[in-house]
C-alpha positions as CSV (number, residue, x, y, z in Angstrom):
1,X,94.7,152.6,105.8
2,X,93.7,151.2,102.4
3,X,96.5,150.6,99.9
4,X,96.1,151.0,96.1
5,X,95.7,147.6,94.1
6,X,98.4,148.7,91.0
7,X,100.0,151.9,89.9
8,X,99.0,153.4,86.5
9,X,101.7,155.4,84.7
10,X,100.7,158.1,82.4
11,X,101.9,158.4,78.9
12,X,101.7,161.9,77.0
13,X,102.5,163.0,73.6
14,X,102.3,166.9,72.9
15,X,102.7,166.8,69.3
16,X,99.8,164.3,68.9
17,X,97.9,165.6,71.9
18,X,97.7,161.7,73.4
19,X,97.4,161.2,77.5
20,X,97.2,157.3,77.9
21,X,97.4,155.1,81.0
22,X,99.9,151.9,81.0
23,X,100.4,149.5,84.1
24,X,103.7,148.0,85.2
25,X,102.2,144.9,83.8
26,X,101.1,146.4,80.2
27,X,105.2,147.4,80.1
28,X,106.1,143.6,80.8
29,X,103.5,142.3,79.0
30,X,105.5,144.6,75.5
31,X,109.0,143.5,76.6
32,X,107.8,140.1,76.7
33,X,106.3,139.9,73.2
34,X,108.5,142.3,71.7
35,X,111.7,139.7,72.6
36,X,109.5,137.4,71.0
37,X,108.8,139.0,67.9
38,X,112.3,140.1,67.0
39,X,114.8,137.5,68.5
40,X,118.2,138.4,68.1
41,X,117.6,142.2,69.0
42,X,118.7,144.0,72.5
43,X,115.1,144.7,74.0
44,X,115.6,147.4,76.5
45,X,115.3,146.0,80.2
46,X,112.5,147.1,82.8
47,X,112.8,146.8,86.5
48,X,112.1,142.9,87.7
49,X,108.5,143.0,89.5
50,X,108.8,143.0,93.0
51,X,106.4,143.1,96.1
52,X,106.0,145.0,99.2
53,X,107.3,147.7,98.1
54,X,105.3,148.7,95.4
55,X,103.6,151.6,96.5
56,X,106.8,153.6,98.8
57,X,107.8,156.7,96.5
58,X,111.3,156.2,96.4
59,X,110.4,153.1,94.8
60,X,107.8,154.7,92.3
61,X,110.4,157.0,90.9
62,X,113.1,155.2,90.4
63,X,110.8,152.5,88.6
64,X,109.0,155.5,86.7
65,X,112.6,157.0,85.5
66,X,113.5,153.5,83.9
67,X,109.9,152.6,82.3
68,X,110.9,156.3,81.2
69,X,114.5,155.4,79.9
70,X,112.8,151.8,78.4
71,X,110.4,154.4,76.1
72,X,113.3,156.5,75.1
73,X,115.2,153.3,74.2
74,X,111.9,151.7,72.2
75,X,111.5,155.3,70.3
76,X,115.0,155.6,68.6
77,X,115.8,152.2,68.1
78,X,116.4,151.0,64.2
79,X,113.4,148.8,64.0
80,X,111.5,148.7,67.1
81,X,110.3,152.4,66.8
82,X,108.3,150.9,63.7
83,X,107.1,147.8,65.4
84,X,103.5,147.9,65.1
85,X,103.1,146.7,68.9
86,X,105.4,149.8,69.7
87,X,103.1,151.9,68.2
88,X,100.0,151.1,69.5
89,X,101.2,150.9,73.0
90,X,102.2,154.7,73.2
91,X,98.8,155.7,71.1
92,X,96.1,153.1,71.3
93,X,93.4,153.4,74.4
94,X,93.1,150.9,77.1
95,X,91.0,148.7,75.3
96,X,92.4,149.1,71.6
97,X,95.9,147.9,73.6
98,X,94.3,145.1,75.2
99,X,93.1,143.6,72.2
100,X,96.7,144.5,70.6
101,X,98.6,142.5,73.3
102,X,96.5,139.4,73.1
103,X,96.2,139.3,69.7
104,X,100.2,139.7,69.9
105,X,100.7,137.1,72.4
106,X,98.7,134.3,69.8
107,X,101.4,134.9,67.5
108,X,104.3,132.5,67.0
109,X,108.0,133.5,65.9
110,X,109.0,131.9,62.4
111,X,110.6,128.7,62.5
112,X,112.7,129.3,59.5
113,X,115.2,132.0,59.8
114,X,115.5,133.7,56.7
115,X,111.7,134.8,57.9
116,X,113.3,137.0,61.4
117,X,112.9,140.7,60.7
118,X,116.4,142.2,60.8
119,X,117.2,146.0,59.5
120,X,119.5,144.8,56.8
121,X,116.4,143.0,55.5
122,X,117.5,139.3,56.4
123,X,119.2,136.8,58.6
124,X,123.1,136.9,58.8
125,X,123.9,133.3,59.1
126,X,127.3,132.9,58.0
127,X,129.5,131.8,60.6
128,X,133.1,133.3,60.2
129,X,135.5,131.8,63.0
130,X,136.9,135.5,64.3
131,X,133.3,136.4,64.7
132,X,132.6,133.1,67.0
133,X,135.4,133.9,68.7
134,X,134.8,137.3,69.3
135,X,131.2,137.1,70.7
136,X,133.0,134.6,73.0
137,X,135.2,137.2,74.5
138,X,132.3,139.5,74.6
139,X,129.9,136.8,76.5
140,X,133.1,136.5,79.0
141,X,133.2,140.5,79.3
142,X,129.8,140.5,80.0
143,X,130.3,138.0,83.0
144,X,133.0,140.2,84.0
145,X,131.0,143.5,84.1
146,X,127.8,141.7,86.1
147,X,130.5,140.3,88.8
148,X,132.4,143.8,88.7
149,X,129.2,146.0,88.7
150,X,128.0,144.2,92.2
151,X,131.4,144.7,93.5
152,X,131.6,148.6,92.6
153,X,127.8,148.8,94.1
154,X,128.8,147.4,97.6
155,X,132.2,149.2,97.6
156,X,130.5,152.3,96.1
157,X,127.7,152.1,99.3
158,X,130.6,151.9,101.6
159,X,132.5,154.8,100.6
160,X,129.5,156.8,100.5
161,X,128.5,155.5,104.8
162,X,132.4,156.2,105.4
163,X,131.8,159.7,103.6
164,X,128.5,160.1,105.7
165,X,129.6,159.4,108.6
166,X,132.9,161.2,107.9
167,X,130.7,164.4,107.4
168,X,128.4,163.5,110.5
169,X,131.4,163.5,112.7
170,X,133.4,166.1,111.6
171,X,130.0,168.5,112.0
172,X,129.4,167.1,115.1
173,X,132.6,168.2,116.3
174,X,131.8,171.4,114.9
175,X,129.3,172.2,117.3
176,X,131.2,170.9,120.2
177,X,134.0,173.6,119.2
178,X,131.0,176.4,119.1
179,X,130.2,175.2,122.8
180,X,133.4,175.5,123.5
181,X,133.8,179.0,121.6
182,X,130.9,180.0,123.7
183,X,131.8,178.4,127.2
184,X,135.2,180.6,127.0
185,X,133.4,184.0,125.5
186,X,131.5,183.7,128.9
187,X,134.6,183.2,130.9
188,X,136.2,186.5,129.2
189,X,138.7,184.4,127.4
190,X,138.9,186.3,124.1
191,X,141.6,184.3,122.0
192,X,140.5,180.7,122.7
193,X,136.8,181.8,122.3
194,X,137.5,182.9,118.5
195,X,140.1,179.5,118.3
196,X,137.3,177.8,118.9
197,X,134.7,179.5,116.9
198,X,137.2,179.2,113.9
199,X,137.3,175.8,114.5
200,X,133.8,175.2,114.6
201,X,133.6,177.2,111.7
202,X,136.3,175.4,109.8
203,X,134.9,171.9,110.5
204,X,130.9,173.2,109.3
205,X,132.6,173.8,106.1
206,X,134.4,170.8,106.0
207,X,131.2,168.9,106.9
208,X,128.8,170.2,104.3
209,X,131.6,170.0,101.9
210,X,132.4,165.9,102.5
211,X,128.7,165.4,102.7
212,X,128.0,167.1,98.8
213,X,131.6,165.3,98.0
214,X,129.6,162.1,99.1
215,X,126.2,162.8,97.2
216,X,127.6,163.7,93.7
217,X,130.2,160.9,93.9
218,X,127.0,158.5,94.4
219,X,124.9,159.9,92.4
220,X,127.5,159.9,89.3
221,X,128.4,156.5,90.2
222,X,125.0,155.1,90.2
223,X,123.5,156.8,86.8
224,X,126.9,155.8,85.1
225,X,126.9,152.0,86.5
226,X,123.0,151.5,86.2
227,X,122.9,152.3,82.8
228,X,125.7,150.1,81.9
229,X,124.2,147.0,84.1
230,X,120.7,147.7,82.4
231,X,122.4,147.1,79.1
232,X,124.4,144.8,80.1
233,X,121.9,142.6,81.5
234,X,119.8,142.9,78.2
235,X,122.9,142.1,76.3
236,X,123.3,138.9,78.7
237,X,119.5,137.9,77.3
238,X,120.9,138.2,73.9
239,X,123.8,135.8,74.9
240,X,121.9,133.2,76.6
241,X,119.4,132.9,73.4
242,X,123.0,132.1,71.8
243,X,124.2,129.7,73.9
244,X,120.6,127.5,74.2
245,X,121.0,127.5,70.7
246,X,124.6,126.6,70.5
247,X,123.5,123.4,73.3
248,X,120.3,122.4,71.3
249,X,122.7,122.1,68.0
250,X,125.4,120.4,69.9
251,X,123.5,118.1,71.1
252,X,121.5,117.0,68.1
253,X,124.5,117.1,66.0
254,X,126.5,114.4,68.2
255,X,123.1,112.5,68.1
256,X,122.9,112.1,64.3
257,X,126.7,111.7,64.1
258,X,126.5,108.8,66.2
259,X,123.4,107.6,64.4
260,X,125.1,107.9,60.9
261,X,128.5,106.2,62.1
262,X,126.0,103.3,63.6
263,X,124.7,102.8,60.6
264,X,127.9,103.0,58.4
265,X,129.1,100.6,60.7
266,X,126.1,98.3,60.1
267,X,126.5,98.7,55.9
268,X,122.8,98.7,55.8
269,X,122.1,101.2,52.9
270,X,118.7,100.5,53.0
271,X,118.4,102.7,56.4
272,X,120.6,105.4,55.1
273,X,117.0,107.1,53.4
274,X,119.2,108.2,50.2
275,X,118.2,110.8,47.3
276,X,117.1,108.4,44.7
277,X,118.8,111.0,42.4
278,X,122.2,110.1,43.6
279,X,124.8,109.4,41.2
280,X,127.3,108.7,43.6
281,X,127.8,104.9,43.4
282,X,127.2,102.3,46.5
283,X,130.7,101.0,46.6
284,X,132.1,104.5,46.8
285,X,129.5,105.5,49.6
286,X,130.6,102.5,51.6
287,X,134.2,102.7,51.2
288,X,134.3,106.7,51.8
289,X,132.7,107.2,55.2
290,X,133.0,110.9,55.2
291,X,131.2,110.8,51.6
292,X,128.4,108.2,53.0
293,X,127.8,111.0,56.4
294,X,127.3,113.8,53.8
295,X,124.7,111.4,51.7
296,X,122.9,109.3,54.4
297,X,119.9,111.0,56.6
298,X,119.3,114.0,54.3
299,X,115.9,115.2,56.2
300,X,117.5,114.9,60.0
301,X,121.3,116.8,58.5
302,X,119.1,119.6,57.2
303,X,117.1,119.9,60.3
304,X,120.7,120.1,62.4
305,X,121.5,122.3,60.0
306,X,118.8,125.2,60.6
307,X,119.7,124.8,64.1
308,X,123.3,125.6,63.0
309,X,122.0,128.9,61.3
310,X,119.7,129.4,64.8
311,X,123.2,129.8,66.8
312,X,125.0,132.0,63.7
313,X,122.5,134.0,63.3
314,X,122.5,134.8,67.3
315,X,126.3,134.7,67.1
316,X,126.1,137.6,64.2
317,X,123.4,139.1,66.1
318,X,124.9,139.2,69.7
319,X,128.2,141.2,67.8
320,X,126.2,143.6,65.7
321,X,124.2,144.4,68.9
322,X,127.3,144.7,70.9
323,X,129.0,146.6,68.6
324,X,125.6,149.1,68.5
325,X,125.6,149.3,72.1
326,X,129.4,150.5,72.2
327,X,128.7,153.3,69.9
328,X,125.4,154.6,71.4
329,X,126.6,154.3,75.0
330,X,130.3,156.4,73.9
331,X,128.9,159.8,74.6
332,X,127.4,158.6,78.7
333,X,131.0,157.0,79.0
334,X,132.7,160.2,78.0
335,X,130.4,162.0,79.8
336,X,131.1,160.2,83.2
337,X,135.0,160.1,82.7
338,X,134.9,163.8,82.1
339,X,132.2,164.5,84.7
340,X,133.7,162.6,88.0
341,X,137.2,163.5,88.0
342,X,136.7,167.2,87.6
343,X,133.8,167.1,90.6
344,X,136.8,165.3,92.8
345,X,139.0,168.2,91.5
346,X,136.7,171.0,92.2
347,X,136.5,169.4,95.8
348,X,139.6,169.5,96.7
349,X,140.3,172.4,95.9
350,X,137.0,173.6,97.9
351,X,139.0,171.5,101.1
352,X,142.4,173.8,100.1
353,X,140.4,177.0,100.1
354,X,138.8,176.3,103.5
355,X,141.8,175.3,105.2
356,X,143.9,178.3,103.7
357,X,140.7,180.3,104.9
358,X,141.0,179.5,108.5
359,X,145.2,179.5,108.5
360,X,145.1,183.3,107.5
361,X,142.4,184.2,109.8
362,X,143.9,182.2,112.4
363,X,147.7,183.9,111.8
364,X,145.9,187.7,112.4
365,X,145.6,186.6,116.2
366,X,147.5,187.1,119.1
367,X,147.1,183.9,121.0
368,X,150.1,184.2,123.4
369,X,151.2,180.2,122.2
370,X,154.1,179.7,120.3
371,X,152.9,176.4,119.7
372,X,150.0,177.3,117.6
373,X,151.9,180.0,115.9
374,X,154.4,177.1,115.3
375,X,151.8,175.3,114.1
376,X,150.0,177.9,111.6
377,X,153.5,178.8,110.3
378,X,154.0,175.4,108.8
């Protein structure tokens, strides 16, 4: 049996009257460039590429549902619904995309960054201590809710086997009480012939009603918690550009430290490449060794200082994103909280009613044992 080589994923627009065709890789190929083109932003996350199951149809449609959700994300974001690259992804054909992309790809991100495209028009790169230590909390939530998230998905796929094969069982033993049922109606034994059949009954119920308890507990669970690990992992992106760029200024900055305080050390001016303009005198630049590091290596303390603005400015952006993600993801969260319990509720009180069901039904008949009468009394 031949297998097909790739998948293609078919885009419409009904107002424009577009049908386009997009591969897996065309929707990587966007992500990729678009994280490059506007550092600092939350790109929405696609499914990881994987192989060998590719082409089962489980696997299509949950990977068609979130290219789906990554669309509805690019779309109604700020500034990435006017991205040029956006654009022409969801109208240009085949060809005019291809061209697009690899033009795209020969571009290369600003190196200064008051040039990075922000909504408020430019770069944040103030650094205000509360905001430092803020996205610091948030990069340790974010650990938190990765760890937490595989935890709830393991524990959520065992209470959903132990609901399974709670609703397997108790079905099962539903058909062994209508054997029963029927084994006595054959022996002329009336009252435990309709016991039995009641039970059966009862334990049908029960089964079908554990087994939908099981499916919409899962089902909520997994739209709420996949959501939230999608974002999550795109905010975890965001948070790693931060901290490469916290390392890479570190690191240069205890380099030229140690340079400059080798050199003060040494008293030899003549390596300290000063402004010619400066009016500060010698003799106060070598007795003053905090005035002398502000002075000496102008060129190599600017360039550690852009790096500086590299890690605000992803410190700024990594809280403004956050802060974004909280309020657009308030309405699923409410949504969930509301949704679950009153599922669980409704359940319940499903389980109640059947039991109540079978008690009254069970109390009309004239078993001849006071210990089921005892019992159905209670």
């Amino acid at each position: 049996m031949l297998r097909p080589k790739y998948v293609v994923y078919i885009i419409t627009s009904k107002s424009k009257n577009i049908s386009i065709e997009r591969r897996y890789s065309d929707f990587d190929n966007l992500r990729r460039e678009l994280i490059k083109l506007y550092p600092g932003y939350i790109i929405p996350p696609i499914p990881k590429k994987r192989t060998g199951k590719g082409f089962e149809n489980l696997f299509l449609q949950k990977r068609k549902t979130t290219l789906q959700s990554f669309l509805n994300e690019l779309v109604v974001h700020p500034l990435l619904k006017s991205s040029e690259l956006v654009i022409a992804f969801l109208t240009a054909s085949n060809k005019d995309w291809e061209v697009k992309a690899k033009n795209s790809m020969k571009i290369v991100p600003p190196k200064d960054i008051s040039h990075y495209r922000t909504i408020e028009g430019s770069a944040k790169i103030e650094l205000a201590k509360d905001v430092e230590q803020y996205c610091d909390k948030v990069a340790s939530l974010n650990t938190t809710l990765e760890d937490s998230y595989r935890n709830l998905k393991r524990l959520n796929k065992t209470i959903g086997n132990d609901f399974e094969r709670l609703s397997e069982s108790i079905l099962k033993a539903g058909c062994t009480y209508a054997k029963l049922s029927e084994t006595y109606s054959e022996l002329n034994c009336k009252d435990q012939s309709m016991l039995f059949m009641f039970m059966g009954d009862l334990h049908k119920k029960l089964g079908e009603t554990y087994k939908t308890l099981k499916e919409n507990f899962s089902n909520n669970f997994n739209r709420f918690y996949s959501f939230y690990y999608r974002e999550s992992q795109a905010l975890g992106e965001l948070l790693d550009m931060r901290k490469a760029a916290f390392e890479t200024f570190n690191l240069n900055e205890k380099k030229l430290y140690k340079k400059k305080e080798t050199l003060f050390d040494q008293k030899n001016v003549s390596k300290w490449k000063l402004d010619p303009t400066l009016t500060v005198t010698m003799d106060n630049l070598l007795k003053n060794k905090n005035l002398a590091f502000s002075e000496m290596l102008p060129d190599e303390s600017l360039d550690v200082l852009k790096l500086k603005m590299f890690y605000s400015f992803y410190t700024n952006k990594c809280v403004e994103e956050y802060v974004r993600l909280i309020s657009k993801n308030k309405p699923v969260i409410k949504e969930y909280f509301e949704t679950v319990p009153s599922i669980c509720i409704e359940r319940e009180m499903c389980l109640q009613r059947i039991w109540m069901e079978l008690f009254k039904k069970l109390k009309g008949l004239s078993l001849g044992s006071e210990d089921i009468q005892t019992l159905i009394g209670k």
